[in-house]
N, CA, C and O atoms as CSV, one atom per row, in Angstrom:
chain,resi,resn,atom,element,x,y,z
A,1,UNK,N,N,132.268,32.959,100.321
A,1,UNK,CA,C,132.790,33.100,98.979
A,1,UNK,C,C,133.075,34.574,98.718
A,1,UNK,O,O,132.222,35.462,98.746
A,2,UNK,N,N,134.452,34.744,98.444
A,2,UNK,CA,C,134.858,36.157,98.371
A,2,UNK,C,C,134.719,35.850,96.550
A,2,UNK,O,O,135.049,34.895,95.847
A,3,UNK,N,N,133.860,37.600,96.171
A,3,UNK,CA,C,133.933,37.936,94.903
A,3,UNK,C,C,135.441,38.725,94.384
A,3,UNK,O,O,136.306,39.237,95.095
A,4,UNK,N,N,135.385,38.612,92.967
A,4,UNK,CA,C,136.628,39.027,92.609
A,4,UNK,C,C,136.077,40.644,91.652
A,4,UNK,O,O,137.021,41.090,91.000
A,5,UNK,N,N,135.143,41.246,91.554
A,5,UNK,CA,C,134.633,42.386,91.469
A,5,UNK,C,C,134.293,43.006,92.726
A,5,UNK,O,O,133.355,42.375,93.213
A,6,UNK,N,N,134.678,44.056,93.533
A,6,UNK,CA,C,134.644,44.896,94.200
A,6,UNK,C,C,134.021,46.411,93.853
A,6,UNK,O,O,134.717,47.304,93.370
A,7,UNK,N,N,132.615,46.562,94.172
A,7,UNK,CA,C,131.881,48.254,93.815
A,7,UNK,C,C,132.381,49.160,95.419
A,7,UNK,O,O,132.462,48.671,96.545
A,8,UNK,N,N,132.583,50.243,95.092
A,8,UNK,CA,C,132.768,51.134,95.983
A,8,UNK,C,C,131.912,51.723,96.188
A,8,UNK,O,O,131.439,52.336,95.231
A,9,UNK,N,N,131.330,51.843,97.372
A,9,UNK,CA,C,129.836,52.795,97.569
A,9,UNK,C,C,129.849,53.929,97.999
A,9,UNK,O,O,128.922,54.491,98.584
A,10,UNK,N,N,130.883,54.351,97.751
A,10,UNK,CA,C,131.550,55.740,97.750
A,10,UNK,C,C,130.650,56.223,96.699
A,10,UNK,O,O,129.750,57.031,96.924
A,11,UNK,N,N,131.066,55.394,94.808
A,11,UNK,CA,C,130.929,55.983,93.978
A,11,UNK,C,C,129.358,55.967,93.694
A,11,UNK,O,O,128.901,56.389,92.632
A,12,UNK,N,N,128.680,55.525,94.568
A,12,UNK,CA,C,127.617,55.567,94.417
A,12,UNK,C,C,126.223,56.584,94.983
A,12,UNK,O,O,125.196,56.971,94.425
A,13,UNK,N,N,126.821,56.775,96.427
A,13,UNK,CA,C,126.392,58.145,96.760
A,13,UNK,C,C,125.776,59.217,96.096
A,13,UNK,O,O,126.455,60.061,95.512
A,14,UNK,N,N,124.380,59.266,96.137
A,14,UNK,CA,C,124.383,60.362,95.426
A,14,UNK,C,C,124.667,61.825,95.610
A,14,UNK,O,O,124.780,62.157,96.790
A,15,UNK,N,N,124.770,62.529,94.951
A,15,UNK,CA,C,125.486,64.033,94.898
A,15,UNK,C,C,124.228,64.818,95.666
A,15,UNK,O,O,123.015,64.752,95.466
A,16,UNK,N,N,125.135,65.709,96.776
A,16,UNK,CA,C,123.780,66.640,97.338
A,16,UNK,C,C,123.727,67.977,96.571
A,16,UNK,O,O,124.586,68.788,96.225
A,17,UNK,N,N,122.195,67.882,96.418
A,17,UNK,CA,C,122.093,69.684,95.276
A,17,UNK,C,C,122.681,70.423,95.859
A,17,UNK,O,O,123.423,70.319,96.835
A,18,UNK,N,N,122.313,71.342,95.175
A,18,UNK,CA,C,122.980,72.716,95.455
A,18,UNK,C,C,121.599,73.296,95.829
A,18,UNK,O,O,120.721,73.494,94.990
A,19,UNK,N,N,121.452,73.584,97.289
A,19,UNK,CA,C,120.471,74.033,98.161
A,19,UNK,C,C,120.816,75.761,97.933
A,19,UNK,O,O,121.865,76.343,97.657
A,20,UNK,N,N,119.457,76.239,98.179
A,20,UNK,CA,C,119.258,77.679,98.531
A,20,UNK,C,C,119.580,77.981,99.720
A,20,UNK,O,O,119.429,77.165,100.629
A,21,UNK,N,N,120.205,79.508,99.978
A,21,UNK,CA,C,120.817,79.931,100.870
A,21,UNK,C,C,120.069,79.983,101.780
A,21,UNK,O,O,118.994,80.465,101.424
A,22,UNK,N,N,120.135,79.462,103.808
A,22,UNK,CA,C,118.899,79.398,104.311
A,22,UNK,C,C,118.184,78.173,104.430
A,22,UNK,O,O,117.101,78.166,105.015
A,23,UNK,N,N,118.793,76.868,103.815
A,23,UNK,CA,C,117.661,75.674,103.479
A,23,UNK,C,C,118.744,75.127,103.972
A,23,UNK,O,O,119.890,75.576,103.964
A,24,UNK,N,N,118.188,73.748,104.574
A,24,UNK,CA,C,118.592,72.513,104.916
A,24,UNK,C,C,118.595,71.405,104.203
A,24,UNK,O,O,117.566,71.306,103.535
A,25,UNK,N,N,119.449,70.399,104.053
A,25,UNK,CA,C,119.198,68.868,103.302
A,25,UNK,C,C,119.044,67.895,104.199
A,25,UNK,O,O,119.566,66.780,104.190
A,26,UNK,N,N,117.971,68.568,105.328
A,26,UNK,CA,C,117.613,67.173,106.271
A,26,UNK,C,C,116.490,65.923,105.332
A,26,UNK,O,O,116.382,64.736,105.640
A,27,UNK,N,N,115.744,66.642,104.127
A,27,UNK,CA,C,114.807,65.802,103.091
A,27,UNK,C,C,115.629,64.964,102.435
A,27,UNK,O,O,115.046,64.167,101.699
A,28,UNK,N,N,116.999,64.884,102.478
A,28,UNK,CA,C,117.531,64.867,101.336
A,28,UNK,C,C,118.103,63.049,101.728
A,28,UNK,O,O,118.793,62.671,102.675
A,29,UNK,N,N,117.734,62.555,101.042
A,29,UNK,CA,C,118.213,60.783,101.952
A,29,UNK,C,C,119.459,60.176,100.599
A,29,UNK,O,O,119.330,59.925,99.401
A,30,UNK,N,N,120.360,60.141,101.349
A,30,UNK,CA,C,121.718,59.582,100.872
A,30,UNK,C,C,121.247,58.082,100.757
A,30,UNK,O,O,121.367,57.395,99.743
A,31,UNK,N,N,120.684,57.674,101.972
A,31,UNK,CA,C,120.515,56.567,101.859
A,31,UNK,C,C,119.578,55.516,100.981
A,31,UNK,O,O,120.081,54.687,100.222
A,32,UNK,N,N,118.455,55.628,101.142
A,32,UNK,CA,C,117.504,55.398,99.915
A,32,UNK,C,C,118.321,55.635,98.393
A,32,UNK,O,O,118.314,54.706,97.585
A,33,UNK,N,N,118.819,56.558,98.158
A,33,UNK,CA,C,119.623,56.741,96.740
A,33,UNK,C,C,120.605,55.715,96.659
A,33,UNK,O,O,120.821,55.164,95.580
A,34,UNK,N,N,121.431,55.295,98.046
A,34,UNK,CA,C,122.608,54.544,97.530
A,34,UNK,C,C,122.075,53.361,97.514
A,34,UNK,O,O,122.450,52.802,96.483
A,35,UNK,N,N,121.294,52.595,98.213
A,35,UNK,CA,C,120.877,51.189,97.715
A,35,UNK,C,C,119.881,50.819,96.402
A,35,UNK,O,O,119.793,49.692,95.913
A,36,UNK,N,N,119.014,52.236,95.853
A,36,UNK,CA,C,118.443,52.121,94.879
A,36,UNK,C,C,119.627,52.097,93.612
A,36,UNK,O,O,119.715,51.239,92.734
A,37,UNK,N,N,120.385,53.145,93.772
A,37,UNK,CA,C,121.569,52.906,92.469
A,37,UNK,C,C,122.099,51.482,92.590
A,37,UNK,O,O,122.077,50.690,91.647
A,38,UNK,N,N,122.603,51.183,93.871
A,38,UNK,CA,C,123.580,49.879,93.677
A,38,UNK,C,C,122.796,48.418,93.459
A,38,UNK,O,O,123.374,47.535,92.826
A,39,UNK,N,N,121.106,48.136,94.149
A,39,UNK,CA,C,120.582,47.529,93.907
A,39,UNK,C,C,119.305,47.354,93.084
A,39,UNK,O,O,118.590,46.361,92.946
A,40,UNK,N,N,119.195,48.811,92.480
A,40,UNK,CA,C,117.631,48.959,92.381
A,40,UNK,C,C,116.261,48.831,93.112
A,40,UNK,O,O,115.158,48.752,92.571
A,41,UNK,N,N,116.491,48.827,94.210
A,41,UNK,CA,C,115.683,48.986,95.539
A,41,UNK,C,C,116.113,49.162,96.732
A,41,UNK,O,O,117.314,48.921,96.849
A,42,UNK,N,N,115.481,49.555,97.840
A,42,UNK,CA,C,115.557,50.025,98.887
A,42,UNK,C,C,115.035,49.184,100.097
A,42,UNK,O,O,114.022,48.522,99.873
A,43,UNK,N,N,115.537,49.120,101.249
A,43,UNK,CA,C,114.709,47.899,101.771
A,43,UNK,C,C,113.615,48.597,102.624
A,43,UNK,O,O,113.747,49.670,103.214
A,44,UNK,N,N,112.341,47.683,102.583
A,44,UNK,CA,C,110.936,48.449,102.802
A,44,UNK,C,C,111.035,47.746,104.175
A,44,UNK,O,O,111.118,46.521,104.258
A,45,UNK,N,N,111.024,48.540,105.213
A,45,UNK,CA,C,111.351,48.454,106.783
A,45,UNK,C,C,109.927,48.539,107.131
A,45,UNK,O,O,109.928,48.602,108.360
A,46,UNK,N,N,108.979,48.567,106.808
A,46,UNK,CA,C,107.478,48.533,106.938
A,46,UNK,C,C,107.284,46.958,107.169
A,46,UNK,O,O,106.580,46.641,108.128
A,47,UNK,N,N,107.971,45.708,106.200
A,47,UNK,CA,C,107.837,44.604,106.508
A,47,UNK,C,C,108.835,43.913,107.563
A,47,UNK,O,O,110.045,44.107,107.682
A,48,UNK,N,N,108.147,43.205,108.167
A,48,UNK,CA,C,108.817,42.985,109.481
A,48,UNK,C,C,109.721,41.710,108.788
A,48,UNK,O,O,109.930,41.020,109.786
A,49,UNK,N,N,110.423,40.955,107.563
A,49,UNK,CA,C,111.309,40.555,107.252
A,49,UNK,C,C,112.568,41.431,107.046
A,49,UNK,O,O,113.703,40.954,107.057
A,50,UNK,N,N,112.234,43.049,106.812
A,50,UNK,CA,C,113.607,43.857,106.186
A,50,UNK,C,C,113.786,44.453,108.111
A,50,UNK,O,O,114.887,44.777,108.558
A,51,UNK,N,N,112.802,44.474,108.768
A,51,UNK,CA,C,113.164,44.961,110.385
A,51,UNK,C,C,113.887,43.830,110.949
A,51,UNK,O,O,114.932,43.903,111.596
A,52,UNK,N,N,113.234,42.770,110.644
A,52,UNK,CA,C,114.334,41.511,111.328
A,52,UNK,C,C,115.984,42.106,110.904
A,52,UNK,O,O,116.840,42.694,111.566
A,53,UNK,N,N,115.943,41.764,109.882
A,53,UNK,CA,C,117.394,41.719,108.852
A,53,UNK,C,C,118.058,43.576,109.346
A,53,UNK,O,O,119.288,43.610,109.311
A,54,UNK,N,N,117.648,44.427,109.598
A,54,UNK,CA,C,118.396,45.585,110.173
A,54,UNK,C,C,118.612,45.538,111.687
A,54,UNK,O,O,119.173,46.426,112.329
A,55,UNK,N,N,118.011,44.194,112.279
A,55,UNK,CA,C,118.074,44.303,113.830
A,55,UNK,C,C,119.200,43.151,114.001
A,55,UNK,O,O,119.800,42.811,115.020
A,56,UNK,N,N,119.273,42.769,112.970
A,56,UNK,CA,C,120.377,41.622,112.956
A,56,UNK,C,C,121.736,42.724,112.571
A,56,UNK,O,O,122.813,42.782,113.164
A,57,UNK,N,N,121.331,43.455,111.520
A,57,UNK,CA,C,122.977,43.598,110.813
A,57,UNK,C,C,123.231,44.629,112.018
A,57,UNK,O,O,124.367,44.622,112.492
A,58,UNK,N,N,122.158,45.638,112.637
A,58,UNK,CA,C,122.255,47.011,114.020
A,58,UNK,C,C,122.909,45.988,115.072
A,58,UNK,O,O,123.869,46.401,115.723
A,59,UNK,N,N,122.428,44.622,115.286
A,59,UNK,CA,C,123.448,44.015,116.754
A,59,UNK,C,C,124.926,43.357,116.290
A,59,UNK,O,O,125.950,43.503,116.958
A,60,UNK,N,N,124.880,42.886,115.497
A,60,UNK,CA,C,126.262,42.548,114.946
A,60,UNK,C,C,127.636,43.377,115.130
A,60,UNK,O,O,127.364,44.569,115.273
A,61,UNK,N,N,128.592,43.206,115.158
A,61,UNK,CA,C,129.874,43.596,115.140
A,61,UNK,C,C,129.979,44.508,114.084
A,61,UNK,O,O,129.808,44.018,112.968
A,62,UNK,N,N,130.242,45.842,114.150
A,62,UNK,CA,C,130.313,46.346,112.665
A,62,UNK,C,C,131.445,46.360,111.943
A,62,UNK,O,O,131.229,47.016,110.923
A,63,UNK,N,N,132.643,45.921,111.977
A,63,UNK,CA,C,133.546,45.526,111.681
A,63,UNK,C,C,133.125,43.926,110.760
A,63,UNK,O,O,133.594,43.810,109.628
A,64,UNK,N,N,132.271,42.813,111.315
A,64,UNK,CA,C,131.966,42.280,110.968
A,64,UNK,C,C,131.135,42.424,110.034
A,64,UNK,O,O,131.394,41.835,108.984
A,65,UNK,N,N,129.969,43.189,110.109
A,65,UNK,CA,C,129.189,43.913,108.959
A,65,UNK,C,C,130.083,44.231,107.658
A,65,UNK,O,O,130.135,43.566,106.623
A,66,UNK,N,N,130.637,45.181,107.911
A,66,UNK,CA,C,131.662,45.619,106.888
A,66,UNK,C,C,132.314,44.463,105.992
A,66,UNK,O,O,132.214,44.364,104.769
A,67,UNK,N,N,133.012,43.600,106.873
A,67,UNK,CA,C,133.957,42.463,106.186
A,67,UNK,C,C,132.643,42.097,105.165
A,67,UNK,O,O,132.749,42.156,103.940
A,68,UNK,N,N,131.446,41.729,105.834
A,68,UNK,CA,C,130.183,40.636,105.234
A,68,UNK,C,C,130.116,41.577,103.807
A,68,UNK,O,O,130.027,40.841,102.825
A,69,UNK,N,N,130.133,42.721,103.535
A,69,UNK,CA,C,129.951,43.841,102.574
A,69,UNK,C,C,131.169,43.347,101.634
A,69,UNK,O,O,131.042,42.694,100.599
A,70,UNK,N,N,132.355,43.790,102.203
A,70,UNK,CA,C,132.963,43.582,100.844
A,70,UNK,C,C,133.443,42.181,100.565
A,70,UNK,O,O,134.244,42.104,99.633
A,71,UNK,N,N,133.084,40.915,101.250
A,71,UNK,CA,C,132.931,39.753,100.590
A,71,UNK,C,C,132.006,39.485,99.862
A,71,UNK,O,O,132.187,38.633,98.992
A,72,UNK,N,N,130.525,40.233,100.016
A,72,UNK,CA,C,129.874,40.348,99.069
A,72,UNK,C,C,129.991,41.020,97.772
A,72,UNK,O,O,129.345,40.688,96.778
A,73,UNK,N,N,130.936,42.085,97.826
A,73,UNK,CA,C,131.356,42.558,96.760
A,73,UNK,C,C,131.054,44.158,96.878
A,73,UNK,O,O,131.004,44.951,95.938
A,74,UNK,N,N,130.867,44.433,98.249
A,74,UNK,CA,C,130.345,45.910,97.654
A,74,UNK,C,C,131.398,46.507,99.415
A,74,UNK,O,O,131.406,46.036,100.553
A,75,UNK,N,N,132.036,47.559,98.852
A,75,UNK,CA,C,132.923,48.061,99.663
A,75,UNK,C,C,132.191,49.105,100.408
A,75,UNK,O,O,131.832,50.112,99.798
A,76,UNK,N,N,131.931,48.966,101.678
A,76,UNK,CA,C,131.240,50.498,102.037
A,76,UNK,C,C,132.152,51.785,102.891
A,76,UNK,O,O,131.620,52.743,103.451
A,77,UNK,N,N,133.253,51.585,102.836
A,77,UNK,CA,C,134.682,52.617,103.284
A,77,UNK,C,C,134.485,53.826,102.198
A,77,UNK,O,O,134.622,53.882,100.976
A,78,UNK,N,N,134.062,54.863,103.303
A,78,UNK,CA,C,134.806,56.356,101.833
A,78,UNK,C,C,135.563,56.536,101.812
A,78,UNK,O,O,136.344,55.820,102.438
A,79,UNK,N,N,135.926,57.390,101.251
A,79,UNK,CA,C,137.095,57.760,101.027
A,79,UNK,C,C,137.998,58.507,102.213
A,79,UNK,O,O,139.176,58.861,102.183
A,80,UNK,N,N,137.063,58.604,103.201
A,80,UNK,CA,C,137.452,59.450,104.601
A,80,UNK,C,C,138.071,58.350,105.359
A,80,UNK,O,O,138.945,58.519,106.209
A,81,UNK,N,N,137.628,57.336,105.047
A,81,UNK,CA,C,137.821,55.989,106.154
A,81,UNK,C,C,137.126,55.502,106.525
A,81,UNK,O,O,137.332,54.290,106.570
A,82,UNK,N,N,135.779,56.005,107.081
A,82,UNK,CA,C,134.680,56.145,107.615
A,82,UNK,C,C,133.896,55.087,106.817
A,82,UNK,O,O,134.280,54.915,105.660
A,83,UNK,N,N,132.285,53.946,107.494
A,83,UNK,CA,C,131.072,53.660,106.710
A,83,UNK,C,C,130.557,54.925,105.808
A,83,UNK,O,O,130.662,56.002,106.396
A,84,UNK,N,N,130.046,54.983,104.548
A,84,UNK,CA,C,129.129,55.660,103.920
A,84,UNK,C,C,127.987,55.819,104.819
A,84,UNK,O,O,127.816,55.150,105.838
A,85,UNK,N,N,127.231,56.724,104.396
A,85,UNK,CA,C,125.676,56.943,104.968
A,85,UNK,C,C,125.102,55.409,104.532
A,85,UNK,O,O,125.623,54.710,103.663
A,86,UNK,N,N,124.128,55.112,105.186
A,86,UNK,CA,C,123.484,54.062,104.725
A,86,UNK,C,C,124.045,52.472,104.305
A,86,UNK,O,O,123.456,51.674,103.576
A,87,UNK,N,N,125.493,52.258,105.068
A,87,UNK,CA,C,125.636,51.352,104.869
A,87,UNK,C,C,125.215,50.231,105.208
A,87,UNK,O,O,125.334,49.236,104.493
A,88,UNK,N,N,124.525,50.240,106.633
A,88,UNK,CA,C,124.381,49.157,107.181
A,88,UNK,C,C,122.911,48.692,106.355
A,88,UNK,O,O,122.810,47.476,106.513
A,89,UNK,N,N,121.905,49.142,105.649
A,89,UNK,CA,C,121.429,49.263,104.699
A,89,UNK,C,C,121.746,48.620,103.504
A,89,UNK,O,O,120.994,47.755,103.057
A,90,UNK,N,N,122.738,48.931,102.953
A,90,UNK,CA,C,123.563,48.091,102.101
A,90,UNK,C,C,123.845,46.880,102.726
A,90,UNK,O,O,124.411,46.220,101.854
A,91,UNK,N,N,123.772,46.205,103.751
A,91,UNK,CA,C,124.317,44.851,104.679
A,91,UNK,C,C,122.854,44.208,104.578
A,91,UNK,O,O,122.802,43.001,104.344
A,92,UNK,N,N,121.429,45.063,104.769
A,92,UNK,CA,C,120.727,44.713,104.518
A,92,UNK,C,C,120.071,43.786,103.379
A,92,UNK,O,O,119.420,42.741,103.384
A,93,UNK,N,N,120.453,44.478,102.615
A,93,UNK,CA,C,119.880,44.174,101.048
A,93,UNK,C,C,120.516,43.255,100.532
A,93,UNK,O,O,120.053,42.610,99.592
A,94,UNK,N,N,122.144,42.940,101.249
A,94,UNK,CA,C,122.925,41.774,100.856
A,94,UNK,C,C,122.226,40.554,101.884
A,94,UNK,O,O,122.163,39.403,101.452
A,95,UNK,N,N,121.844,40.799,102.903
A,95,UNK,CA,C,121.112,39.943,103.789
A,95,UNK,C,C,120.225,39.273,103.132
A,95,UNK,O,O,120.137,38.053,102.997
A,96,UNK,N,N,119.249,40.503,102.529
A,96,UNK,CA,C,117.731,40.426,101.568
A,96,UNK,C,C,118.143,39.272,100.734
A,96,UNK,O,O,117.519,38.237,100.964
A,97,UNK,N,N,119.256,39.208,99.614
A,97,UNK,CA,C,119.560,38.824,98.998
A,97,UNK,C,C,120.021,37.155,99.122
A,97,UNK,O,O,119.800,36.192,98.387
A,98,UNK,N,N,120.694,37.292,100.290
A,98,UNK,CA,C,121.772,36.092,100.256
A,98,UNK,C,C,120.081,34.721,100.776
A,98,UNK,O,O,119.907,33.527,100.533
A,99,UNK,N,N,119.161,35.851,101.586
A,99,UNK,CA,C,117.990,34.844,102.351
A,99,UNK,C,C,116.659,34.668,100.743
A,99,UNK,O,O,115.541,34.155,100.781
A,100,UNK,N,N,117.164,35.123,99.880
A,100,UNK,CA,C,116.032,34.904,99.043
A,100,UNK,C,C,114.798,35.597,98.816
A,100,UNK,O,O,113.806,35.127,98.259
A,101,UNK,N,N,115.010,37.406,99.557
A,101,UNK,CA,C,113.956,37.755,99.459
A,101,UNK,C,C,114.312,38.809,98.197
A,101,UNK,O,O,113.374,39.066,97.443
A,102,UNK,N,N,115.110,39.191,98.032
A,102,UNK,CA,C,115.358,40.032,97.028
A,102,UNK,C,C,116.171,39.480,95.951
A,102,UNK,O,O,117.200,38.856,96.209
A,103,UNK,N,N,115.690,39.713,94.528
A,103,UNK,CA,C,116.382,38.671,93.644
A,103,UNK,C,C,117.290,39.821,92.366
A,103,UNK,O,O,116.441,40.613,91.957
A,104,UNK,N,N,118.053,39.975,91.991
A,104,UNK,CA,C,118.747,41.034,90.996
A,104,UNK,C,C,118.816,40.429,89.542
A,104,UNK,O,O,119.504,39.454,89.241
A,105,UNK,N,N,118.171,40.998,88.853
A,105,UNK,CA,C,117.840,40.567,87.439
A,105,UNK,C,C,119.100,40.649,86.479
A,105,UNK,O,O,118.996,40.332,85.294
């Protein structure tokens, strides 16, 4: 079932600070931010249901991944062309979702 609302997870990304001269944003997780904005959580890879579900969406076709994304409704292409950080993450949480472990209020 293709949705007829489409989110871009472009626009969801969060913005990297403005670091001090000398510093790195290796702390800095794009990813955790973009599934907490778009879903309000993050998937907890500690339980071996969200490791299943990333070892599924990591062997899959990622082309196929992708399509599964924006039939779900959430586009993960930036604006470069390219997956966002953390998309396959985002494939996750639609996984989470579609299997009943994660529910959106």
């Amino acid at each position: 079932m293709q949705t007829q609302t489409l989110i871009r997870a472009q626009d969801y990304l969060p913005k990297k600070p403005e670091l001090a001269e000398g510093t790195t944003d290796e702390l800095v997780s794009e990813t955790d931010g973009l599934t907490i904005r778009l879903f309000g959580a993050a998937p907890d890879y500690s339980k071996k249901e969200y490791e299943d579900l990333w070892q599924s969406v990591f062997n899959a076709d990622e082309k196929e991944m992708i399509d599964f994304c924006r039939e779900k409704g959430v586009d993960v292409i930036g604006d470069d062309g390219f997956p966002v950080t953390g998309w396959r993450d985002v494939a996750v949480m639609l996984k989470a979702i579609d299997a009943g472990m994660v529910t959106l209020a």
